[in-house]
Structure formats: structure tokens, C-alpha cells
C-alpha positions in Angstrom: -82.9 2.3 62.3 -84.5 5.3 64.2 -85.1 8.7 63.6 -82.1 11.1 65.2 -83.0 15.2 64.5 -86.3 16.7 62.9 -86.0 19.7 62.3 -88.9 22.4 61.2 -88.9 26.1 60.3 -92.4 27.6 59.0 -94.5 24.6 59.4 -97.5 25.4 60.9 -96.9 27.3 64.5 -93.5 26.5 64.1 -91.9 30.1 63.1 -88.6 29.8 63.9 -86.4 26.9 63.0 -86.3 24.1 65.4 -84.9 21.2 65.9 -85.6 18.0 67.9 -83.4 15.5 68.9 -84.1 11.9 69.4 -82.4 9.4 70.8 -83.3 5.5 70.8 -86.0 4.3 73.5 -89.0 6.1 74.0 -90.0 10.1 73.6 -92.6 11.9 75.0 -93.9 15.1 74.2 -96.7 16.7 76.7 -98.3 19.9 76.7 -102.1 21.0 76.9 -104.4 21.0 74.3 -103.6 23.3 71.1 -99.7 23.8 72.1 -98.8 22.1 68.4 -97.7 18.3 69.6 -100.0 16.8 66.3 -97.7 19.2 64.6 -94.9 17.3 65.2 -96.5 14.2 63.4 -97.7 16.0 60.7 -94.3 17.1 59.5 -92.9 13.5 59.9 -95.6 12.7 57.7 -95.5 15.5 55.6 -91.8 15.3 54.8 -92.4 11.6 54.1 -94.6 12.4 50.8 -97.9 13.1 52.2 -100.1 14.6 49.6 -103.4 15.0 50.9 -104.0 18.2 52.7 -106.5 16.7 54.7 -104.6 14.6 56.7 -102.6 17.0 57.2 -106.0 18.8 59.0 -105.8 21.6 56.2 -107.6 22.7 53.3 -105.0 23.6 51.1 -101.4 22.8 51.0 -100.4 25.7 51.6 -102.1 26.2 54.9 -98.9 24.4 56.6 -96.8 27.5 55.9 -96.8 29.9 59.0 -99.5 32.4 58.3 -98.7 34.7 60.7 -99.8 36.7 64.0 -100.1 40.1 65.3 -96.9 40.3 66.2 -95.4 38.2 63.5 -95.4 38.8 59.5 -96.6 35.3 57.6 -93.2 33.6 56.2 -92.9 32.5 52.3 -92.3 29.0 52.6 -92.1 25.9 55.0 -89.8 23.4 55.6 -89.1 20.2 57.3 -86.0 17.8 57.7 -85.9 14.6 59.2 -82.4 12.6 59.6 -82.7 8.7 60.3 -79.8 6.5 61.5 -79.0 3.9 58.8 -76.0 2.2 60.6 -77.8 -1.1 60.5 -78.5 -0.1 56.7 -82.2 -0.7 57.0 -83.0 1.8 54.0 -80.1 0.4 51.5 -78.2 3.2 51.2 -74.2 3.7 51.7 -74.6 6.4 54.3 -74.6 6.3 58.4 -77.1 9.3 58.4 -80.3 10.0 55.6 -81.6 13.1 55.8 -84.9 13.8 53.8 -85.9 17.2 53.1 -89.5 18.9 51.6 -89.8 22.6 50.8 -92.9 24.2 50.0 -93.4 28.1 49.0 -96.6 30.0 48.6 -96.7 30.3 44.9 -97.1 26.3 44.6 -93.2 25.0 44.3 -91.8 22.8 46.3 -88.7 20.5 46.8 -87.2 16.7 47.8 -83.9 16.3 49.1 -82.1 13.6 50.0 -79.0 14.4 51.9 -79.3 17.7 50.8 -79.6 16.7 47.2 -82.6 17.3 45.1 -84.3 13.7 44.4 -88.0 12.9 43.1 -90.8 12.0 45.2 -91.0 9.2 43.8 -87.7 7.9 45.1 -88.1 9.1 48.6 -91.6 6.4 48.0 -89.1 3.7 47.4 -86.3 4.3 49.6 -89.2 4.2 52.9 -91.3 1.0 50.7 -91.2 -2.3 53.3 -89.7 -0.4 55.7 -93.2 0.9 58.5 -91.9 4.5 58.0 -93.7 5.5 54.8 -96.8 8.1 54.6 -99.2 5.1 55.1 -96.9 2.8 57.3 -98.4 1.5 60.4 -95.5 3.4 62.1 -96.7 7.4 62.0 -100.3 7.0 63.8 -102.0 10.3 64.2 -104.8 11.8 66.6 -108.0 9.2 65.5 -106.1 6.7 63.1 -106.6 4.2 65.7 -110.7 4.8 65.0 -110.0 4.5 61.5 -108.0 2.1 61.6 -110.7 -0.6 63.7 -113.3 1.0 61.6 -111.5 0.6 58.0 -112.5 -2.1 55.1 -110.9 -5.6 54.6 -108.5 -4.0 51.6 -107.5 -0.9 53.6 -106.5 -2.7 56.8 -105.1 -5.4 54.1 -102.4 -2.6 53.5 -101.6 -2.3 56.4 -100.6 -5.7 57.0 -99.1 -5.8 53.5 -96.5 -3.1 54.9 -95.8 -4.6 58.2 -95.2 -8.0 56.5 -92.4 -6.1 54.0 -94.6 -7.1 51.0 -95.9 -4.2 49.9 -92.9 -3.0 47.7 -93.3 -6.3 46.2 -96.7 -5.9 45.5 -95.8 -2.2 44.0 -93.5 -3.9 41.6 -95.9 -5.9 40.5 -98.5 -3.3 39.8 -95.7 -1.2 37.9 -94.9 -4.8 36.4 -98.1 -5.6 34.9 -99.1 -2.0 33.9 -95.5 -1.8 31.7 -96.8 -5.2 30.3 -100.1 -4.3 29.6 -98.8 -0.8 27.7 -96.1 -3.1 26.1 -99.1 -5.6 24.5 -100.9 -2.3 23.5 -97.4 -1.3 22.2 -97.3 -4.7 20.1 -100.8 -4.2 19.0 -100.3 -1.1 17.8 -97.0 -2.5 16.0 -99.0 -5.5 14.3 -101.7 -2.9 13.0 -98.7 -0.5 11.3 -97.1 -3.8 10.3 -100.2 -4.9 8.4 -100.8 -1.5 6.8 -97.1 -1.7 5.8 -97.9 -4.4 3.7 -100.9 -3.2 2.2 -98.5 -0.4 1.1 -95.5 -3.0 0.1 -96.1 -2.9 -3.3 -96.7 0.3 -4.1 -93.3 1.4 -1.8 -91.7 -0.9 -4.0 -92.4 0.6 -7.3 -91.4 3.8 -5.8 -88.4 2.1 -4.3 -87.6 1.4 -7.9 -88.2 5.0 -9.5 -86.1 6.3 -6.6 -83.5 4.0 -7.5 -83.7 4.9 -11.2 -84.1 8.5 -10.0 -80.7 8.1 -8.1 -79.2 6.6 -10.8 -80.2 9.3 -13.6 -79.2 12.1 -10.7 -76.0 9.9 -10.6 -75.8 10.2 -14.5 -76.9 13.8 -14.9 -73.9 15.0 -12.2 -71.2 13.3 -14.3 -72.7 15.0 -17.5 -72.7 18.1 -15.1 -68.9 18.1 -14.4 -68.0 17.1 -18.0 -70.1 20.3 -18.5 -68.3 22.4 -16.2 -65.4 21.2 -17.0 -65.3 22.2 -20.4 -66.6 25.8 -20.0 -63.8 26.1 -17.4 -61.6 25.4 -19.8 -63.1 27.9 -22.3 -63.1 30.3 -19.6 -59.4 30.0 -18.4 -58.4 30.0 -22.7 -60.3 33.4 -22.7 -58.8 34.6 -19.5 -55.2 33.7 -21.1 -56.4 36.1 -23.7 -57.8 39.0 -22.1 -54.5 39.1 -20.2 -52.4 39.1 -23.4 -54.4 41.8 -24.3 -54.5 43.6 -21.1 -50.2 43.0 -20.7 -50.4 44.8 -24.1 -52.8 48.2 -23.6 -50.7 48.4 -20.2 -47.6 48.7 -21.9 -49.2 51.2 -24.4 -50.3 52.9 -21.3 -47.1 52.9 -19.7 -45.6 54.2 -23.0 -48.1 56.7 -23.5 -47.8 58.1 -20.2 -44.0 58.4 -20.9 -44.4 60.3 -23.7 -47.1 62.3 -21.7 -44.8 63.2 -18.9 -41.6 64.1 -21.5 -44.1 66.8 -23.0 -45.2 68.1 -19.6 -41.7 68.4 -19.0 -41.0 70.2 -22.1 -44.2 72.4 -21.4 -43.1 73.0 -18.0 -39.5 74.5 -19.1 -41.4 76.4 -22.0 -43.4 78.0 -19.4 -40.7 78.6 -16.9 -39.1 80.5 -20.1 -42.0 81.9 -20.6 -42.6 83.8 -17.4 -38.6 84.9 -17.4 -39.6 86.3 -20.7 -42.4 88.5 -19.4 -40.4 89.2 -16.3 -37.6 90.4 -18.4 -40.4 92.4 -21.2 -42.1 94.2 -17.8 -39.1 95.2 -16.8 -37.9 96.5 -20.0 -41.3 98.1 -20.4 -40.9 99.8 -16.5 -37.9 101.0 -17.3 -39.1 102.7 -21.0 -41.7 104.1 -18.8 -39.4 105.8 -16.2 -37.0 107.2 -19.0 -40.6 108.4 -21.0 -41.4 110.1 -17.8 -37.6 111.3 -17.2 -37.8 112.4 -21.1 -40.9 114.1 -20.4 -39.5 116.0 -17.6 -36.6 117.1 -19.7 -38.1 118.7 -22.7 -40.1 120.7 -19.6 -37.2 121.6 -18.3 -35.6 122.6 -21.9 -38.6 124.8 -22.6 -38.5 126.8 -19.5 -34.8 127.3 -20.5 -35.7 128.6 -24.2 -38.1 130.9 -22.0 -35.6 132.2 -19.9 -33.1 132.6 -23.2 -35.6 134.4 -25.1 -36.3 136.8 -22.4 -32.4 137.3 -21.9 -32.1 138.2 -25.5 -34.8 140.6 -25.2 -33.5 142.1 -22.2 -30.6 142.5 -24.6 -32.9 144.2 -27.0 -34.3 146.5 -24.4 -30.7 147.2 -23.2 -29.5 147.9 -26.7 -32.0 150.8 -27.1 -31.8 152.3 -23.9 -28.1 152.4 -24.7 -28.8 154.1 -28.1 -31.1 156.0 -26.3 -28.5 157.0 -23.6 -26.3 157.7 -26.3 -28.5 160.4 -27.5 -29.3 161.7 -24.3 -25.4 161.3 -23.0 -24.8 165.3 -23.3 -27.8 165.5 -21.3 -27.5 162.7 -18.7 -23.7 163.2 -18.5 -24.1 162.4 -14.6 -25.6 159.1 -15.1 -23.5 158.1 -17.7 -21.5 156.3 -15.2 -24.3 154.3 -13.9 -25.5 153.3 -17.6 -22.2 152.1 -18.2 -21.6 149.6 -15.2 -24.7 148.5 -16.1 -24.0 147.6 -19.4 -21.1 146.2 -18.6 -23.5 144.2 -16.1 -26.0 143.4 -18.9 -23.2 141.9 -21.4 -21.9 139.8 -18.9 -24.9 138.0 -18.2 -25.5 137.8 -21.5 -22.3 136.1 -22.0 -23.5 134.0 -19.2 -26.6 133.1 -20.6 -25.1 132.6 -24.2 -22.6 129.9 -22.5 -25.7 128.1 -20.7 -27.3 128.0 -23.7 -24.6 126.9 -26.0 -23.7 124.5 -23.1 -27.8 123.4 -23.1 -27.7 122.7 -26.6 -24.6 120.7 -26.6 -25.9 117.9 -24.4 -29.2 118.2 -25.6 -27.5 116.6 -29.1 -25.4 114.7 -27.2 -28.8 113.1 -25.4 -29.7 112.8 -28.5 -27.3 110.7 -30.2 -26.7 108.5 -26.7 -28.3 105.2 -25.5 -31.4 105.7 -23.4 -29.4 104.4 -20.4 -26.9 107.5 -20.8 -29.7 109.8 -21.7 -31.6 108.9 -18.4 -28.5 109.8 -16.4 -27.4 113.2 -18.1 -31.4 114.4 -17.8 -31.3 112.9 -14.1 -27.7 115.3 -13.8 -29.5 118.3 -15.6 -32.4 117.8 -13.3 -30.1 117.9 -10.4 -28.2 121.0 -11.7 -31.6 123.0 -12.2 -32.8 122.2 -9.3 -29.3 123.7 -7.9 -29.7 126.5 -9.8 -33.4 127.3 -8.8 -32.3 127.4 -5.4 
């Protein structure tokens, strides 16, 4: 097993992603002071699960991520990948390459993945256990380890021997061993202590058991009594539902009846009404046509009187001629040259009083006979008259 690629972006003075490949045998980085070659070490370790900021020669976590320069803005997160060659199958795992990853932003969140999965820190702990490559393993050895390493106590160099002799793991298990066996005996005496109080509560529990159980029963009991219960007013109810729609079959065939009846009277009212308004129809016509023969009527006896006028000045025109006659008799020695003229007009006189004799007698004789004929006939002979004065007056 070695490592292959490591690859950073953001970590530290590493800005931009890059990437270093390994190959087996021996690799050398050089460069002067401050040019960033503990860097490299610090992300193996860092990727690997370091938690300490201080080893990583920081105060704070996230000191790692790039933080900037004039020329550059300060980036969000930081991030480191290393890939190991597990062809030999060192780290038990059914792949030829691992790659472990670690993500860390500036609000505090950060990632493990393994093969590009996310995983727990905890497993990436287990998968490097026994193996020289985890965060404590003899194998990563930084800028004054060695110092601290000569100078360290029994126990801590005792660690490191425990991981270069592939015991540590073991030792790990045990520790997790014994601390799930000690919580499991605090676990059991907790258990005898609620086991112990349960019995001090036995008795009671089991009177209550017993009034539960008659409780049950009586529920039980009162249910059946319940559904008899039920039962029954269903029963009663379905009987009165029987009923009510007898009785509702019947008012709806009243109803129906009823409303038959209804609509044979609004059919009889209807035709009454429709006689009805022929009726008055037929009366306002009657009663237009009365009022166009009273007006025709009217018109007539007008007419008739201005005819009695006219007669009643012909007859004293008569008069007037009879005495101017009489009087031209008298005078006839002494208007012996007019007596000519008198004469032709008397003879003009009598023959428009012959005239006016036959109107007259003609007047009266349809005025009887508009008297004793239907209105109808009445309205045309006035409507003729009318026509024949108007004639006349022309």
C-alpha cells in the first residue's frame, strides 16, 4: 500500500486545486523556507481525521481555508483528497484505489468521503487502525515530532509502538469492549432496581389487573346490552318509517289529485277569460261603431235643420213674391213695361219653388225611411245625404 494522488484546493496557500502524484520509492519535495512544503503534511494529516487545530499550526479550524491576498479574494471552503493503492488489500476493502476526502466551509460544516461517498469519521478511524497511516501513526512525522517524540512519556511513546506493532485496533476494541460492558452492568443495575420496585407494586397491579378485567368484562356486557338496545329502536324506527311513507304515498296522491283538479279549473278559467276578452272585443266594437253612427246621427239632424232653414226661407220668398205679384197686379196699368219682366220672374220663382217643394218632400221621405231602417242602413243613407249636400254646396 502507498499513497498515489493528493490532491488540495483551498488548503492553506494552496488556492487553486492541485494535485500530486506519487509513485512508489522515495519523494522529495525542496524549496526554501515558507514556500508551503509542511503544508503538504498537514493535509495528509488533516484529511486523515486530525482534530486539533494546533497541530495543524493554527488557531482555529478554520484558519486552513485560504484566507486570501491582495490580489486574491479568500475562498469558502477547503478541501483535500488523498487516493491510496489497495492492490495488496492492506485496508480490507474490495477496491484497487481508496480515496478519502474532508471538506470544511467557513460557517463550521464539513464532510468525509470515502470513494466519493459520504462516511463518518469514525469509520475513516477504523479503516487507517493497525495500519501506520492514521493521524497518530508513526508514519506522517511533522516539523519537530522527532523532538517530541525523544522527549514524550512512557504511555505516549507506548502508542506509538502499540501502532507499529498492529495492536492498537485491538486495544481500541477493547476499550469500546469494556466501556459497552460496563454501561451494560449499569444497564442491569438499573433493571434489578425497576425489577424490585415492580414487585413492591405486584400486588397492588394485580388488584387493578383484576378490576380491569371485571371492567372489560362489564364493557363486554354493557356493548351486548348496547346492540340489543339499538337494535330494538331500529326496529321501532324502521316500523315508523313504514308508516310515515304510507302516509306520505297517501297526501302525495291527494296532492296529485288535487293539483288535477287545480289545473282542470285553470283550464276552464283560462277559456272563460279567453271568452271573456272576445266579449269585450266584440262590446267595444259595438260601442265604436254606436259612437260613429251617434256622431253620423248628429251630423244629420244638422244637416236637416239647415235644410228646414233654407225651406222656410223659400216659402217666404214665396210670400214676398206673392205680394209683390198682388202688388204688381195693382200697379200692372201703371208698370205695363215691366210686366214682362215680373212675369219671367214669376215664372222663375214657381219653379224653384217646385224645386224646393220636391227636395223637401224628397228630404222628408228618407228622413222616415232613416227612421224606420236599421242603424247600419241609416249610417249609409246619412253618409249618401252627406255626400249629396256636400255636392250640392259646391
Amino acid at each position: 500500500m502507498h499513497v498515489k494522488r493528493l490532491e488540495l484546493s483551498g488548503f492553506k496557500s494552496f488556492a487553486e486545486k492541485t494535485v500530486f502524484s506519487l509513485t512508489p520509492g522515495i519523494t522529495v519535495i525542496v524549496g526554501p523556507n515558507g514556500c508551503g512544503k509542511s503544508n503538504i503534511a498537514d493535509a495528509v494529516r488533516w484529511v486523515l481525521g486530525e482534530q486539533s487545530a494546533r497541530f495543524l499550526r493554527g488557531l482555529r479550524m478554520d484558519d486552513i481555508i485560504f484566507n486570501g491576498t491582495a490580489q486574491r479574494k479568500p475562498l469558502s471552503y477547503a478541501e483535500v483528497a488523498v487516493t491510496f493503492d489497495n492492490t495488496d488489500g492492506t485496508l480490507g476493502l474490495d477496491y484497487q484505489e481508496i480515496t478519502v476526502t474532508r471538506r470544511l466551509y467557513r460557517s463550521g460544516e464539513s464532510e468525509y468521503l470515502l470513494n466519493r461517498r459520504p462516511c463518518r469519521l469514525r469509520d475513516i478511524v477504523e479503516l487507517f487502525m493497525d495500519t501506520g497511516v492514521g493521524r497518530e501513526a508513526y508514519s506522517f512525522i511533522g516539523q519537530g515530532r522527532v523532538a517530541e517524540i525523544i522527549a514524550a512519556k512512557p504511555d505516549e511513546r507506548r502508542q506509538i509502538f502499540e501502532e507499529a506493532a498492529g495492536i492498537a485496533k485491538y486495544k481500541s476494541r477493547k476499550r469500546e469492549a469494556q466501556r459497552r460492558l460496563a454501561e451494560t452492568a449499569e444497564n442491569l443495575l438499573r433493571v434489578s432496581d425497576i425489577i424490585t420496585e415492580l414487585k413492591t407494586q405486584l400486588g397492588p397491579l394485580q388488584a387493578q389487573a383484576e378490576q380491569a378485567q371485571n371492567y372489560l368484562a362489564y364493557r363486554e356486557k354493557l356493548k351486548g346490552l348496547e346492540v340489543d338496545v339499538f337494535v330494538a329502536e331500529t326496529q321501532k324506527l324502521r316500523v315508523k318509517r313504514d308508516e310515515t311513507e304510507e302516509k306520505a304515498k297517501a297526501v302525495a296522491d291527494e296532492l296529485l289529485q288535487e293539483q288535477a283538479a287545480l289545473n282542470q279549473l285553470e283550464a276552464g278559467l283560462s277559456e272563460k277569460q279567453l271568452r271573456l276578452d272576445e266579449a269585450q272585443e266584440a262590446v267595444a266594437g259595438e260601442r265604436q261603431k254606436l259612437q260613429q253612427l251617434s256622431t253620423e246621427l248628429e251630423k244629420l239632424q244638422r244637416q236637416l235643420a239647415v235644410r228646414a232653414e233654407k225651406s222656410s226661407n223659400v216659402e217666404r220668398q214665396l210670400q214676398e213674391a206673392q205680394a209683390a205679384l198682388q202688388e204688381l197686379e195693382l200697379q200692372e196699368e201703371q208698370l205695363t213695361a215691366e210686366k214682362n219682366e215680373l212675369a219671367e220672374k214669376q215664372s222663375q220663382l214657381q219653379s224653384l219653388l217646385a224645386a224646393a217643394e220636391k227636395e223637401l218632400a224628397a228630404a222628408e221621405s228618407r228622413l222616415r225611411e232613416l227612421e224606420n231602417s236599421p242603424e247600419e242602413q241609416r249610417a249609409g243613407a246619412v253618409q249618401a245625404e252627406l255626400v249629396q249636400q256636400q255636392e250640392e254646396s259646391r
